[in-house]
N, C-alpha and C positions, 0 to 999 in steps of 0.2 A: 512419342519419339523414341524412336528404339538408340540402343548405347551400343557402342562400338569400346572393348576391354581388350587396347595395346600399346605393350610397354608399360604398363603399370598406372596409363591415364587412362580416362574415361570420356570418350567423346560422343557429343549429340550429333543426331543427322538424323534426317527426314527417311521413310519406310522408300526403299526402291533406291536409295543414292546408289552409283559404282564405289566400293570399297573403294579404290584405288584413289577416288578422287574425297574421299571422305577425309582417309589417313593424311593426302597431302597437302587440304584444305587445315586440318590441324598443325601444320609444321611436322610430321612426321612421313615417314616414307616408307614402300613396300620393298627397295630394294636395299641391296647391302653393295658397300662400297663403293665403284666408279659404276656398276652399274642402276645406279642414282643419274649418271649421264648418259649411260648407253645400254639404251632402252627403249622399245616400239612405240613409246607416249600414250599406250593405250589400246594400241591396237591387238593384243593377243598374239602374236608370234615370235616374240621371244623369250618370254618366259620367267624375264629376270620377280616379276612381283607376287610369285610363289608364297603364300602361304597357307597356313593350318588356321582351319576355320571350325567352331565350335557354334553352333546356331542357327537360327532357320535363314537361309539365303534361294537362291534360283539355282536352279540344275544347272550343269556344265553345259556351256554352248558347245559347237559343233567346234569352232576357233580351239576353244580350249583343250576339249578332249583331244583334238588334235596334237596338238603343242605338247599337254603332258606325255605322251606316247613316246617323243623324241628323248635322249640322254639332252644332260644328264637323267632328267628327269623320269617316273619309274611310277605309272598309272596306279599301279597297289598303292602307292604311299599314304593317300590320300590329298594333296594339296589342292589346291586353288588357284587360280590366278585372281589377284585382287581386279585386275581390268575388267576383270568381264564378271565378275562375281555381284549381283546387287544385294542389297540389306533388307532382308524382311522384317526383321526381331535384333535383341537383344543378342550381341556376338562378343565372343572372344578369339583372337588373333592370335597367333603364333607367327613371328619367322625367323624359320631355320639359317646355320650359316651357310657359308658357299657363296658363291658370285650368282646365282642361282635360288640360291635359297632350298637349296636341293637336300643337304645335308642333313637330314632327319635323325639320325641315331648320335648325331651330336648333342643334340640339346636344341634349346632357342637360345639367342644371343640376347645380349641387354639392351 
């Protein structure tokens, strides 16, 4: 069972879960502030569950690649969208601040 390392817990989940739905089957979430309420529920277009991913996951869908292209957001960064991102291995998480989670050279938030 591969481990999901975010926020400073360690969560189990099955090989192939959506991050998205791993994080907020733990009580924890991919976005920062109201956009916890406003947000696509999964669907990839908006962008709010932005983050930095360290470990083996699936390639960016076409949804995603998409989305990251638009501001805020900024393809180089490197991010992810947790909706569309699955779990292969053993990950670490990052996310940045911003309503977005866009804010990269700030830091990760607690």
């Amino acid at each position: 069972m591969p481990t999901v390392r975010f926020r400073g817990r360690e969560i189990s989940c099955e090989r192939g879960d959506v991050l998205r739905d791993v994080l907020r089957a733990a009580g924890e979430s991919p976005h920062n502030g109201n956009s916890s309420w406003f947000n696509c529920r999964g669907g990839g277009s908006c962008g709010t569950c932005a983050v930095r991913v360290r470990g083996p996951v699936t390639y960016r869908t076409k949804k995603e690649r998409l989305r990251l292209r638009f501001p805020p957001h900024d393809p180089d960064e490197g991010l992810r969208l947790a909706c569309q991102t699955l779990v292969l291995g053993d990950l670490t998480v990052e996310k940045y601040p911003g309503f977005w989670g866009q804010h990269v050279t700030d830091g990760a938030t607690d």
